[in-house]
N, C-alpha and C positions, 0 to 999 in steps of 0.2 A: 224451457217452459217455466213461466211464474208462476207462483202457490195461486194467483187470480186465473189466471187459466186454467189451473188444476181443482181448486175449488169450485168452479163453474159446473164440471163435470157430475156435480151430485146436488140431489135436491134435500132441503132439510126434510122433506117430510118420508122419504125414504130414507133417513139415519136415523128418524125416529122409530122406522118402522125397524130396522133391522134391531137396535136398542132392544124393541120390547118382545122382539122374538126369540131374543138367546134367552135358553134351561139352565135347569142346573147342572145338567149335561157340560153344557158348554163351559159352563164359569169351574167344573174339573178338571175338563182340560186344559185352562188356561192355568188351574192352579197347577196340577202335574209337568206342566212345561218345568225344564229346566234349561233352554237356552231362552233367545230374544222372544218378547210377546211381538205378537204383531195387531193392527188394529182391530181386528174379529177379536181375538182372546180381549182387547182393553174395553170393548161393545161390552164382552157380558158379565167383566169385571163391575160396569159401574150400573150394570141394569137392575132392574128389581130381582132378578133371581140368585144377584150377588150378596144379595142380605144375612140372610140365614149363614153365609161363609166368612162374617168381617176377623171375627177371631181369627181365624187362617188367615185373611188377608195381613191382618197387620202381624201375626208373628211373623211370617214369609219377609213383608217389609222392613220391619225392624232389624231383621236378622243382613237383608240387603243393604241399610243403610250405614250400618253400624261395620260392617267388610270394606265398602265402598267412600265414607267420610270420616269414618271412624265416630268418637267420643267429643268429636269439634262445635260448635255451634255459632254460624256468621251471627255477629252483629250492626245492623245497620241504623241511621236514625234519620228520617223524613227530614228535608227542609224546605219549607212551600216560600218559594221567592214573591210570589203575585197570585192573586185570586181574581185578576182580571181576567177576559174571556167574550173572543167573539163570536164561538158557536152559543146554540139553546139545544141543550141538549137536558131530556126533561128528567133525566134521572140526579143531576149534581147541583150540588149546591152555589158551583163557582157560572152555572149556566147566566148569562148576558141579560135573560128574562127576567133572573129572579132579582129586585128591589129590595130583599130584605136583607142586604151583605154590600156591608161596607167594603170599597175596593180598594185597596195597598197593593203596591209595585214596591219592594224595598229600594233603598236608594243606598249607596254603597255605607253609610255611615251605620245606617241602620242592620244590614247585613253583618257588618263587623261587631257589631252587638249581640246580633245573636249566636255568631263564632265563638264568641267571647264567655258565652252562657255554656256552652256548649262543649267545650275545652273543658270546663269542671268535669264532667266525663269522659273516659279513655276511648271515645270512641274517635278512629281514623275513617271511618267510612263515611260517609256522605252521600245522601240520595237528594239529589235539587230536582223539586218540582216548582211546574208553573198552571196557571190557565194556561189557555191558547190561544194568544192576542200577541198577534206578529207589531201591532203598533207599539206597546208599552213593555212589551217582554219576549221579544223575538229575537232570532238569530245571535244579533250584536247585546245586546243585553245580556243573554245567557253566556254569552261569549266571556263576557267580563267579569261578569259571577263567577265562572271558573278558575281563570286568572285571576282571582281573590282566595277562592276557597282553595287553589291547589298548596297556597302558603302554609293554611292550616291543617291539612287533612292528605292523608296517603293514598284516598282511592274515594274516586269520583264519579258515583251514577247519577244519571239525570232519568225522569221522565217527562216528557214535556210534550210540544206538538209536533207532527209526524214531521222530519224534515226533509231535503234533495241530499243527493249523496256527497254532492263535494261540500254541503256544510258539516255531517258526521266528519267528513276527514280531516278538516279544521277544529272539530272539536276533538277528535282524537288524538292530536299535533297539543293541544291545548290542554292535555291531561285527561279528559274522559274515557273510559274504560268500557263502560257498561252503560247500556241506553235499553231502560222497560218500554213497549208499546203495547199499548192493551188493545186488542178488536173489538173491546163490550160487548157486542154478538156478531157472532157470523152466519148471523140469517137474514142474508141479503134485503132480500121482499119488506122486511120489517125497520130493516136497519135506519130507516128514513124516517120512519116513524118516533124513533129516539132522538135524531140526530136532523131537526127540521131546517136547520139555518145555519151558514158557517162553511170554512174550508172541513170541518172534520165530519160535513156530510157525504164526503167525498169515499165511499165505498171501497175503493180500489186503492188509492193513494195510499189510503191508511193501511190496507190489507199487506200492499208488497213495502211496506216498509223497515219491514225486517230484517228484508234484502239488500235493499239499500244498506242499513245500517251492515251486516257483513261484509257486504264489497267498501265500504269505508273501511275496512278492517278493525273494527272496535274487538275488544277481546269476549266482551257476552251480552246478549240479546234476552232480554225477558218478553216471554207472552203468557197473555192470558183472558179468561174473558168477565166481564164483572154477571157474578152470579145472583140470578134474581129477575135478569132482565126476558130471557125466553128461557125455553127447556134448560136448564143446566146440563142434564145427558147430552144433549143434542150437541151446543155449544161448547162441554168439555172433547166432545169425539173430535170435533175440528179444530180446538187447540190442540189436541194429538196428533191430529192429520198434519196439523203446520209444523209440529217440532219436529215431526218424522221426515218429512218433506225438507227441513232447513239441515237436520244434521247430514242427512245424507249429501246435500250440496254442497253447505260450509261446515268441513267436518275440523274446520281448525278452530271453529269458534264454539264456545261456552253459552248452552243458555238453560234459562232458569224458568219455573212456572210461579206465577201468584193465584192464589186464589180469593181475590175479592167480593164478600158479599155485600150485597145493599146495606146501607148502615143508616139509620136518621141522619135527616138535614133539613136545613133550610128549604123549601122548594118542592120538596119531592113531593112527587103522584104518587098515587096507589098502586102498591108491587102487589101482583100478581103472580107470580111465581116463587113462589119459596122451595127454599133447602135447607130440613133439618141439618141438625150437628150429625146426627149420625150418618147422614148421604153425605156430608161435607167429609167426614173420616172416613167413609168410601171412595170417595173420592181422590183424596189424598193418598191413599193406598193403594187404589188402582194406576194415578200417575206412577210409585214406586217400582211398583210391579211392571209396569210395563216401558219405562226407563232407568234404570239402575243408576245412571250419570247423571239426570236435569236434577238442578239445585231445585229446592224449593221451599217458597218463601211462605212466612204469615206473617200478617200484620198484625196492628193492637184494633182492628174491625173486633178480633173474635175474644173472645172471653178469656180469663185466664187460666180457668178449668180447664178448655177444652186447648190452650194453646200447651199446657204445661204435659196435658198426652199426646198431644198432638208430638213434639219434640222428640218422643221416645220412640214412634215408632218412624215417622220419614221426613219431618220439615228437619230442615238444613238453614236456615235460617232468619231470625228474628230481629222486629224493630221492639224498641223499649221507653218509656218516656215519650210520647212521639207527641209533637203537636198537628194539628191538620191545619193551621191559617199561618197566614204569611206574618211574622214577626211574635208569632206564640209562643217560643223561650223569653223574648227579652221585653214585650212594648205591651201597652195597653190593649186588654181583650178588647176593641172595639169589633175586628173581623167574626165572623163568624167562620166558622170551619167548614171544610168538604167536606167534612161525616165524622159522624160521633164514636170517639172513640169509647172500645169497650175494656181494654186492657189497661188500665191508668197508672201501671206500676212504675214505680222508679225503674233505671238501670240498674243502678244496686241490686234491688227484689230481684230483678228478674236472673240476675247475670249469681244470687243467691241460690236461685232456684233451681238453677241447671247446675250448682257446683254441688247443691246436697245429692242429686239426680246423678252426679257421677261426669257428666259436662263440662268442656272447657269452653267458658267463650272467649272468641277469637272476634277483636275492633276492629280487622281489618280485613280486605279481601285475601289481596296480593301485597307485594313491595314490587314499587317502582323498577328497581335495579331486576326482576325478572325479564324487562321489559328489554334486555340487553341477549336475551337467547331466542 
């Protein structure tokens, strides 16, 4: 069975309903557990009745994270290859619709300029993103970016557009490791309503491509869903349901949750649905708690208040300096970004911040030579 056939099985508006029926009964239980949560106990983790408990929550976390990854902190650093894009999707700034965003596809000279920037920091990780414009930045493209980038850097994620499976296995032949796919919502009915034109309106494709990427045998899979767009309860429970669903299937593979929220851009409509910081730190804590193993990421989206506690009680790992447009360490700001960053620190600052906090940050994922066991 695929997580599309198993997804199918549930309606959103019955996960919503179950969400608002867990006590605080419930959300005891889930704290008194001391083996694995399962997804009832993560319902009433992130319900309303989990509120009054976050201090429990995050000492509980904390205390998980810290047994689990230790005193470590990944660091990774965004590199947007192209802002080109042939979906319209009304939430991004890189969507096809929007006119007000100058379009760059790097071209190798320019790429190696911004390596070049980028080497002035110890960072070996690498996250390459693109739009999703199979014309100007598909496949073969990416292909070549990596056989560039693998010169410079010891570990290679990409996020990019959903792909078939024997292209993952050429890009894992190729150096890449780790491939993030994000669902933005997994509320079916609605999902077309974001996502009006393009292969990325394609519901299903996108959904089992996580799969795909494991039977590629990549080493780690990110999901997650961008926060902002429906219920975030609703949509956090079915990024739970997918990671429970994948690790039990591909238990050899590594994955990681993001949590992205809307951020200003270019383009955007009117969000409708918001999540305070302190649901966002529920949030965070209920993934903890109810996965001891998945890595989990925050970006420079959130502030650096809330990113600097954030690290103490369950993120495992941070981007630093980050630009959002394609040639943003090295070339003229003419692009415009996919969303406004909110953390604007240096890597220094931040890799400062976590060494006064007691933190080591760590530039890389893995080394290569693991890659031999």
């Amino acid at each position: 069975m695929t997580f599309n056939e198993w997804h199918a099985q549930f309606e959103w508006e019955q996960i919503q309903d179950k969400i608002q029926c867990k006590t605080e009964v419930d959300v005891q239980r889930a704290l008194a557990k001391t083996g694995n949560l399962d997804l009832e106990d993560f319902a009433a983790l992130i319900s309303e009745a989990a509120i009054p408990y976050l201090e429990t929550m995050a000492q509980k976390s904390r205390a998980i994270t810290l047994k689990r990854f230790g005193r470590t902190m990944q660091m990774y650093l965004p590199l947007y290859l192209s802002n080109e894009c042939s979906n319209a999707c009304t939430y991004c700034g890189f969507s096809y619709l929007n006119k007000d965003i100058h379009r760059l596809t790097l071209n190798k000279e320019q790429l190696l300029s911004e390596i070049q920037v980028i080497k002035q920091w110890p960072y070996e990780h690498i996250l390459l993103l693109t739009g999703e414009d199979a014309k100007n930045a598909g496949f073969e493209y990416l292909r070549e970016a990596v056989q560039i980038c693998k010169e410079h850097f010891k570990h290679i994620s990409i996020e990019v557009q959903p792909m078939d499976t024997e292209e993952y296995k050429i890009l894992a032949k190729e150096g890449v490791s780790a491939v993030m796919v994000y669902q933005e919502t997994y509320h079916q009915k609605n999902y077309k309503k974001y996502h009006t034109s393009g292969k990325k309106s394609v519901f299903s494709y996108r959904l089992e491509a996580p799969e795909r990427i494991c039977e590629a045998g990549l080493r780690k899979v990110g999901l997650g869903c961008l926060i902002g767009l429906e219920d975030w309860r609703a949509d956090s429970f079915f990024t739970a349901m997918h990671l429970r669903f994948l690790e039990k299937k591909y238990w050899r593979t590594r994955f990681s949750i993001s949590l992205p929220r809307l951020r200003p851009h270019a383009g955007l409509q009117d969000q409708k649905n918001f999540q305070t910081d302190k649901e966002l730190f529920q949030l965070i804590c209920a993934y903890r708690l109810f996965d001891p193993d998945v890595e989990i990421s925050l970006s420079t989206r959130e502030s650096p208040v809330f990113r600097d506690n954030a690290v103490k009680v369950a993120v495992t790992s941070l981007s630093a300096g980050s630009r959002t447009d394609p040639g943003g360490y090295s070339l003229s700001k003419e692009e415009l970004p996919q969303f406004m960053v909110n953390d604007d620190r240096s890597p220094e600052e931040v890799a400062s911040m976590l060494i006064k906090e007691g933190y080591e940050p760590v530039w890389k994922d893995w080394d290569p030579v693991l890659d031999a066991f």
